[in-house]
N, C-alpha and C positions, 0 to 999 in steps of 0.2 A: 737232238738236232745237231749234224754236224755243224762245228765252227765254221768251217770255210763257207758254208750255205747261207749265213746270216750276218746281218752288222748293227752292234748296240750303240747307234752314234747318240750322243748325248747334249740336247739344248736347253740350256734356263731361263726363264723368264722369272722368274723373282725365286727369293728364299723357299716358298711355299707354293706357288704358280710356276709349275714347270711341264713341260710337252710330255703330253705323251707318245713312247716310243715304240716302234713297230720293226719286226723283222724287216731286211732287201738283201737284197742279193748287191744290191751297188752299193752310193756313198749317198744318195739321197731320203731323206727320212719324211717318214709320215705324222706330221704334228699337226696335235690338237691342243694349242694353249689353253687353258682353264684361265678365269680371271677371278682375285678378289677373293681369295678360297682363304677361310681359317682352316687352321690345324685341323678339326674336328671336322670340315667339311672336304679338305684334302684325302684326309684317310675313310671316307665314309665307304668308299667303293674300291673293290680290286682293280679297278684303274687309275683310281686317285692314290689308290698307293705301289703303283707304278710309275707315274708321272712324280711320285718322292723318289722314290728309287733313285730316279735320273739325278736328283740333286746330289745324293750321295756320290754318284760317277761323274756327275757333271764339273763336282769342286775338286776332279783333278787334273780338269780339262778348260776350265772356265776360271777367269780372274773374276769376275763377277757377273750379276743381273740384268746386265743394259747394252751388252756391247763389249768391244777388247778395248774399252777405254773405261770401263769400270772397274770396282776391288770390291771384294770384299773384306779386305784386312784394313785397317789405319797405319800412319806412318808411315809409307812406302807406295813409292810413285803404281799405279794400276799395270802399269807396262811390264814389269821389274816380277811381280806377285804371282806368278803363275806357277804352281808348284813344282814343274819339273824344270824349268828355270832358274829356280831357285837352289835346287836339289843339285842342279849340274855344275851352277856354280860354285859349291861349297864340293862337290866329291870330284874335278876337273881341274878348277885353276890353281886350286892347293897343291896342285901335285907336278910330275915331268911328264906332262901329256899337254897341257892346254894352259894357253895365257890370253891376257882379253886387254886390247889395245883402249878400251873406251874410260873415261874419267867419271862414269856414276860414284856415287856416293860406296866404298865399301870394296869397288873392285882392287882396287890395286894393295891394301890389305889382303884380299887372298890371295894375288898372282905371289905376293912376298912374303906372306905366311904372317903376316906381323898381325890379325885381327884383334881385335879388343870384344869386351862385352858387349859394345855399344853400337856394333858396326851392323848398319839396316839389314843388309842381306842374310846374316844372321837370323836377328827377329823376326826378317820377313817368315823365313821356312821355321823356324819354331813356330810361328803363331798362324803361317799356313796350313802345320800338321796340326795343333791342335783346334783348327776348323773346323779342318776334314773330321777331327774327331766326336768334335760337338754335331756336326749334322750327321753323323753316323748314329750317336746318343741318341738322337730325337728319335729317327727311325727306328730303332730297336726298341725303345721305350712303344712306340706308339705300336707296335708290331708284336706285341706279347699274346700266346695264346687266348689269354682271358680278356684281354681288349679287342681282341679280330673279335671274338665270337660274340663277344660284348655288343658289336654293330650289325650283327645278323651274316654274317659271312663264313661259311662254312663249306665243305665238300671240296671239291678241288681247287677252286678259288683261296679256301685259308691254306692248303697245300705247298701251291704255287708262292704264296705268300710270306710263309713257312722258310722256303728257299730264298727271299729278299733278306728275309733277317739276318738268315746266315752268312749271305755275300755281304750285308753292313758290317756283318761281326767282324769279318774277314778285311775289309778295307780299313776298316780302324784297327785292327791288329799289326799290319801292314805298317799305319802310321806311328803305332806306338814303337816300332821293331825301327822306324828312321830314325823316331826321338830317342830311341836307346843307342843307335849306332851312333851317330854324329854329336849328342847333347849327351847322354848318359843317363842323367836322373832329372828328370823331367819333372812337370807338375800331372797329375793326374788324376781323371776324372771318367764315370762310367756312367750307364743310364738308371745306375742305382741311387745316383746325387741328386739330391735337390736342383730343380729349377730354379731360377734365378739367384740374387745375391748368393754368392757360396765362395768359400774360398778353397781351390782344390789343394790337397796336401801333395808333397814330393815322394817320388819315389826313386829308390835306388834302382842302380841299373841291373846290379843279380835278380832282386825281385821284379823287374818289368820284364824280365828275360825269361825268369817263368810263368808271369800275367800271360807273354805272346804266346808260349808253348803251350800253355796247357788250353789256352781258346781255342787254338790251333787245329790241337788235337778233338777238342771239344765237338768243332762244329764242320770238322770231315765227315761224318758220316751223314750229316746234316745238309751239304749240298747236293748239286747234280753231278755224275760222275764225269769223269773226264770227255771232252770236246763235246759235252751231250746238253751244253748249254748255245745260249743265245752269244756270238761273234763278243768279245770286251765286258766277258760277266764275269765272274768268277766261280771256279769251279774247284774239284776237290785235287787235282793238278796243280792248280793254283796254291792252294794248301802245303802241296809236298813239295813244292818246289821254296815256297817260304820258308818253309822246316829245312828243308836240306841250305838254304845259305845262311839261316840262324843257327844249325850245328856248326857248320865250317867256321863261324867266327867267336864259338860259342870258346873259347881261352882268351879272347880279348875282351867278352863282358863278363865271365866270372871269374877271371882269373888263370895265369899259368897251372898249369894242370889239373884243369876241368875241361879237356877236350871231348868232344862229343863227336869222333869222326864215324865212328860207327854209324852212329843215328844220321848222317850227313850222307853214306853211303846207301842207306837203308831208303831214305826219300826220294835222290836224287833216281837210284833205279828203279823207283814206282815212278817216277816222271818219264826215266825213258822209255817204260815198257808200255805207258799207258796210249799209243798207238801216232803220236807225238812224228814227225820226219824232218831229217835237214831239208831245207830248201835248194834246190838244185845249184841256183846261182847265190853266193852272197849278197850281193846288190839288190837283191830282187827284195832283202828283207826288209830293207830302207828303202823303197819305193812309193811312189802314192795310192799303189793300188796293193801293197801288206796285207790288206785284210782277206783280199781273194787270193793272192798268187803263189802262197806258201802254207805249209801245216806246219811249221816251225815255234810260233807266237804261241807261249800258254796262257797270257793277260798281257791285254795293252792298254796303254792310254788312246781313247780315241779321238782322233783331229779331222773336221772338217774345213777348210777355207771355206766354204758359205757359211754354213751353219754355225759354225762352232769356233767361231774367231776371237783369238787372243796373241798376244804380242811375246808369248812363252812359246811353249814347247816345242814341236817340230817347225813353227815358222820362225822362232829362233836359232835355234838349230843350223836351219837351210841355211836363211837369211846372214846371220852372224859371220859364215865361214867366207861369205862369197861378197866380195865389193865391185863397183861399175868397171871397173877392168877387167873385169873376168867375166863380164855378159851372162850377167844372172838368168837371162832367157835356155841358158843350157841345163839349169839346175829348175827349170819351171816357175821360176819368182822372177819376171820380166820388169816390174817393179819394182823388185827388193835388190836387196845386198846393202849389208849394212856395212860391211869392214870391221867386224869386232874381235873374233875369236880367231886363233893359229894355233899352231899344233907346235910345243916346242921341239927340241931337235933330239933327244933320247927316243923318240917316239915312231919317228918314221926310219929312224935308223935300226930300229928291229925288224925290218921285213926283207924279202929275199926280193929281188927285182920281179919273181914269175910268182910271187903271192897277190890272187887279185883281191884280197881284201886291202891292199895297197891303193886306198883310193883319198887320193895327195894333190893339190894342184901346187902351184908357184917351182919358181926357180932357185929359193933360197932357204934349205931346211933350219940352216944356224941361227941362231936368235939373239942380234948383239943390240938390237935394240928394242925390250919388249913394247916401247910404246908408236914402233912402226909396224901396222899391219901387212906389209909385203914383205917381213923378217918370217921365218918359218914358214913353216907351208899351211897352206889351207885344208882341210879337210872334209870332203865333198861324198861321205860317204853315206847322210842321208840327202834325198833329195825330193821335191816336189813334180817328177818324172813317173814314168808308170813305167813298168816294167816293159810296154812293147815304146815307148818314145814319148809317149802323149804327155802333155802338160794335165795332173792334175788338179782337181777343184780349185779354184781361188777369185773370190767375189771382186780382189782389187790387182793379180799379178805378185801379190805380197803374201797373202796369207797361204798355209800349207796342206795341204789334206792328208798328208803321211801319219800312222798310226805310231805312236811307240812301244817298242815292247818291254812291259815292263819284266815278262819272264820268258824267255823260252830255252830253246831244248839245248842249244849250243853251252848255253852254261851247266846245266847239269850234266854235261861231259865231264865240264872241265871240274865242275864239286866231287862226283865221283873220282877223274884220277887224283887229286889233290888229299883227298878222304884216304886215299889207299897211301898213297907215297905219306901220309902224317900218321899211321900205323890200324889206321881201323879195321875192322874187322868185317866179313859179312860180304869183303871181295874181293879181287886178284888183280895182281898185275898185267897179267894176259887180257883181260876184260878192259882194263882200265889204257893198257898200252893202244887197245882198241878203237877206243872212243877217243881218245888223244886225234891218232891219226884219220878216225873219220873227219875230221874237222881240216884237217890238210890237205886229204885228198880232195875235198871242194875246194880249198883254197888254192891248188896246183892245178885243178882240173883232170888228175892223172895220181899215182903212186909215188908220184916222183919228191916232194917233200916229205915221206912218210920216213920215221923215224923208228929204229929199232929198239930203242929205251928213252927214258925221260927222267931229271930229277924233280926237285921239289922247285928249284929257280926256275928249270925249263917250264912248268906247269905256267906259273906267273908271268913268264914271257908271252907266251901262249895266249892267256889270257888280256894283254895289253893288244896281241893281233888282234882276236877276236870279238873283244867285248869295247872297245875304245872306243871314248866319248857315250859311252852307255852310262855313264855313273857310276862306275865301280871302283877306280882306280885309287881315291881314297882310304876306302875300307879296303882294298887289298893291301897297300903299302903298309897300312896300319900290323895287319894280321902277320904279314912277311917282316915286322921290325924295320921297314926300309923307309917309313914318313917322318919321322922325327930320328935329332940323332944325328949321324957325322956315317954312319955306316955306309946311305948309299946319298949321292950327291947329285943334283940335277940345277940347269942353269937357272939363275934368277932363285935358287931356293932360299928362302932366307933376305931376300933381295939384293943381292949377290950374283952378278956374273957368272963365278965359277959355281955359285954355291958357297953353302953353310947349314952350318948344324942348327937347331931350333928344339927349343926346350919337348923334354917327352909330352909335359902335360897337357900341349897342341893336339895331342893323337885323339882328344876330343875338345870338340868345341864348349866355347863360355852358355852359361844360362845367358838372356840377354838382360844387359844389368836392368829395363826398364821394368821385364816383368821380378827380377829381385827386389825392388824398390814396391813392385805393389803387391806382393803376396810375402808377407812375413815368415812362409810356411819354405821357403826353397832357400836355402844355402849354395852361394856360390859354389863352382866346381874346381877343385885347387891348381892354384898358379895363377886366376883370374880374379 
C-alpha cells in the first residue's frame, strides 16, 4: 500500500481499550472503541490486536487515556508529558537554536545548561521512554508465535500479526536508541522479564548500542518493505534509516575510534534508493496536510486536533512559537499562541536571505533578554495550515493536526555526505556533493545556492538549515565536540550572555536521581 494513499491516525481510550484503526485517504478515522476488554480478551482477535497496536503508536502521540488533560506518567504536570515535547525540550533549549521564555518547573535549567538529576523534564522523557517501552513489552509478549496460534489464529491474519511484532520491536528499539543517546545507561527491561514486582537491571550504553543494532537488524527482514505499509507504521526504511543515524553517532556511544561510517553510508543509501522524494516545497513538510502532500516522510508521529489531542507535539510546537501579536489565525491556531519558545540568534543568522527554508517571524533576531518573548525571532516553520491555505483540523482553534516526521529523506542526505567527509567507505564525494546540493537547490528554488564542495562544518551547518527544531541539534553538537566545552560558544550558554563553557560530562544527561533512589541496580552517570 503506498504511504501517501493511507493514514495510521492513532486514538486511546484506555491502556487496554483502544480504537480500532482503518485506512483514509484524509485525517478522519473510523473507530470502533471496544469497552472493558482484559488483556486475554484484547488480544483474542486480529482486531483486538490491532486496536493494541494503536496503543503502542498511540503513547507517542497521546499523554494519556481521557483526553490532552490526562498522563500517563506521575510527577509531571499532563501538559508537559507528551513525548515529543519532552524530547524537543531536552535536544533544542540546550543548545544555540531555541530558548523558552516560560517559568515551568526545569525549563530555565535547560535554556542554561545548569540541570541537575532532579529536574522534571528530565524524568518526564526518561520515564516517558521507558513507557513507551513497557507497552511495547506487553505487545510483543502477547504477540509470540505460540500464543497467536495458541487462540486459533492463523493464516494470513497471524501473518499480518507477525508484522505488528515487528513494528513493536522497532518502536521500542527506537526508544531504547533515545535512552542511550541523551541518558546513556539506562535501566532495562524486555518481554523476557517477569511481570509485575521486578527490579530492571542497568545497562551500559556500549551494550544498549548493540541490544538497538542487532534488533535492528533482527527484525528488517521481518517488516513490510519500504512505503508498502499503512501511512505512520513502520517499515523496513524505518529500520535503515535508524541504523544509518545509530552509525553516525556510533564514536560518541562507544567511544573515539569506534566509528561506524561505513555502515551509516550503507543504510542511509538504502533509504534513498528505496523510492523515497524530496518534497517540492519545504513548507509543505510541516504542513497540516504532511501526510498527503509529500513522499518525503519515512515515520511520523501522528496528530490529529479532533482526534488525537494533546498539549505536546505539533500543537506545541505551532502554538509555542506564535503569541497574540502575531495573530495566531495565520498559523491556523486562531486560539492558540502561547508566547514560549524563540529561536536564538546563531540560528537564523546561518541562512541566506533567498533560502526559503528561512521561515522567521519578529523584528529582533538578538537575544539580550531570554525571558522576553519578542527577543529573538519566532520560528513559524511548522504550522497548522495545509499546504493550499486552509486551516487544519482543530476541535478548539488550539489543537494541531500536523504530523511529525520522525525520519525522513532530507536527513539521510545529510548522514550519507557526513559518512563520506568522516572517511567511510562504500561512497564518493561526487554522490555525496550531490545530495548536499539537492537539498539547496529546493531551498533556492534554482541552482543558484549550490555549492562546488563542502567540509565536515559545512555539513553541520547545513544540517542546522534543514533539520532545525526537529530534535537534532543536541546530538549533533555533541557528535561535532561543539555542546560542552569553550570551543564553540552561543548566547546564554552556560547562563551567560556571551556564553560559557560547561563541564563535558553535560554531553549526557543525569539518571533521574528519583529513579536512583528506587532501583539499587542503576549507578549514577558521572559528574551527577
Amino acid at each position: 500500500m503506498d504511504m501517501k494513499n493511507s493514514i495510521f491516525k492513532i486514538f486511546t481510550i484506555s491502556a487496554l481499550s483502544v480504537a480500532c484503526i482503518t485506512s483514509s485517504c484524509n485525517k478522519d478515522l473510523d473507530l470502533t472503541p471496544t469497552n472493558d476488554i482484559t488483556s486475554i480478551g484484547a488480544y483474542s482477535t486480529p482486531e483486538g490486536y490491532k486496536s493494541v497496536l494503536a496503543k503502542v503508536y498511540g503513547s507517542f502521540a497521546m499523554t494519556g487515556n481521557s483526553g490532552a488533560g490526562s498522563g500517563d506518567l506521575g510527577g509531571i504536570d499532563p501538559g508537559n508529558s507528551d513525548f515529543f515535547r519532552l524530547y524537543w525540550n531536552l535536544q533544542e533549549l540546550t543548545t544555540d537554536e531555541a530558548a523558552c521564555v516560560w517559568n515551568d518547573p526545569g525549563i530555565y535549567d535547560l535554556n542554561y545548561n545548569t540541570w541537575t538529576s532532579s529536574n522534571p523534564l528530565l524524568r518526564g522523557l526518561y520515564n516517558r521512554s521507558l513507557f513507551q517501552i513497557t507497552v511495547a513489552n506487553e505487545f510483543i509478549r502477547e504477540s509470540a508465535d505460540d500464543v497467536v496460534s495458541g487462540r486459533g489464529i492463523t493464516g494470513a491474519a497471524a501473518t499480518e500479526i507477525a508484522y505488528y511484532k515487528a513494528e513493536a520491536r522497532f518502536l521500542r528499539a527506537f526508544q531504547y536508541w533515545v535512552l542511550m543517546d541523551l541518558f546513556g545507561n539506562p535501566s532495562f527491561v524486555t518481554e523476557a522479564d517477569p511481570i509485575g514486582t521486578y527490579i530492571p537491571p542497568q545497562i551500559s550504553r556500549a551494550e544498549l548500542f548493540n541490544y538497538v543494532e542487532s534488533e535492528l537488524k533482527a527484525i528488517e527482514p521481518l517488516l513490510k518493505a519500504p512505503r508498502q505499509n499503512e501511512y505512520g507504521r513502520a517499515d523496513q526504511a524505518a529500520v535503515w534509516a535508524l541504523l544509518a543515524r545509530l552509525y553516525l553517532n556510533a564514536e560518541v556511544y562507544l567511544g573515539a575510534g569506534n566509528g561506524k561510517y561505513t555502515e551509516a553510508i550503507t543504510y542511509s543509501k538504502k533509504v534513498i534508493d528505496a523510492g523515497f522524494a524530496l518534497a517540492p516545497k519545504y513548507q509543505n513538510v510541516f504542513s497540516a496536510d504532511n501526510n498527503t502532500n509529500n513522499s518525503e516522510i519515512i515515520l511520523s508521529i501522528n496528530y490529529d486536533g479532533v482526534k488525537t489531542q494533546n498539549w505536546g507535539g505539533t500543537t506545541f510546537l505551532v502554538n509555542a512559537a506564535v503569541n497574540g501579536a502575531m495573530n495566531p489565525s495565520s498559523f491556523g491556531v486562531p486560539n492558540g499562541g502561547w508566547g514560549g519558545n524563540r529561536s536564538r540568534d546563531p540560528l537564523s543568522a546561518l541562512f541566506n536571505a533567498n533560502d526559503s527554508r528561512k521561515l522567521f517571524a519578529g523584528n529582533d533576531p538578538e537575544m539580550d533578554d531570554i525571558a522576553t518573548f519578542t527577543e529573538g525571532l519566532a520560528v513559524v516553520k511548522f504550522t497548522n495550515k495545509t499546504s493550499t491555505g486552509a486551516n487544519g483540523q482543530s476541535a478548539n482553534g488550539t489543537f494541531v493536526s500536523t504530523d511529525f516526521p520522525l525520519f525522513r529523506l532530507a536527513e539521510m542526505h545529510l548522514v550519507y555526505a557526513e559518512a563520506v567527509k568522516r572517511g567511510g567507505s562504500g561512497g564518493d564525494e561526487a554522490t555525496a556533493l550531490r545530495y548536499f546540493n539537492a537539498l539547496r537547490t529546493r531551498a533556492f528554488g534554482s541552482t543558484a545556492g549550490n555549492v562546488t564542495s563542502f567540509t565536515l562544518d559545512d555539513v553541520l551547518n547545513e544540517r542546522a538549515r534543514e533539520l532545525y527544531w526537529e530534535g537534532f541539534r543536541r546530538t549533533d553538537l555533541v557528535r561535532y565536540g561543539k555542546f560542552a566545552g569553550s570551543s564553540y560558544l552561543w548566547p546564554f550558554k552556560g547562563g551567560v550572555k556571551v556564553g560559557r563553557s560547561f563541564e563535558d560530562y553535560r554531553n549526557i544527561f543525569p539518571i533521574p536521581a528519583a529513579d536512583v533512589s528506587a532501583n539499587p541496580k542503576l549507578t549514577q552517570n558521572d559528574g551527577y
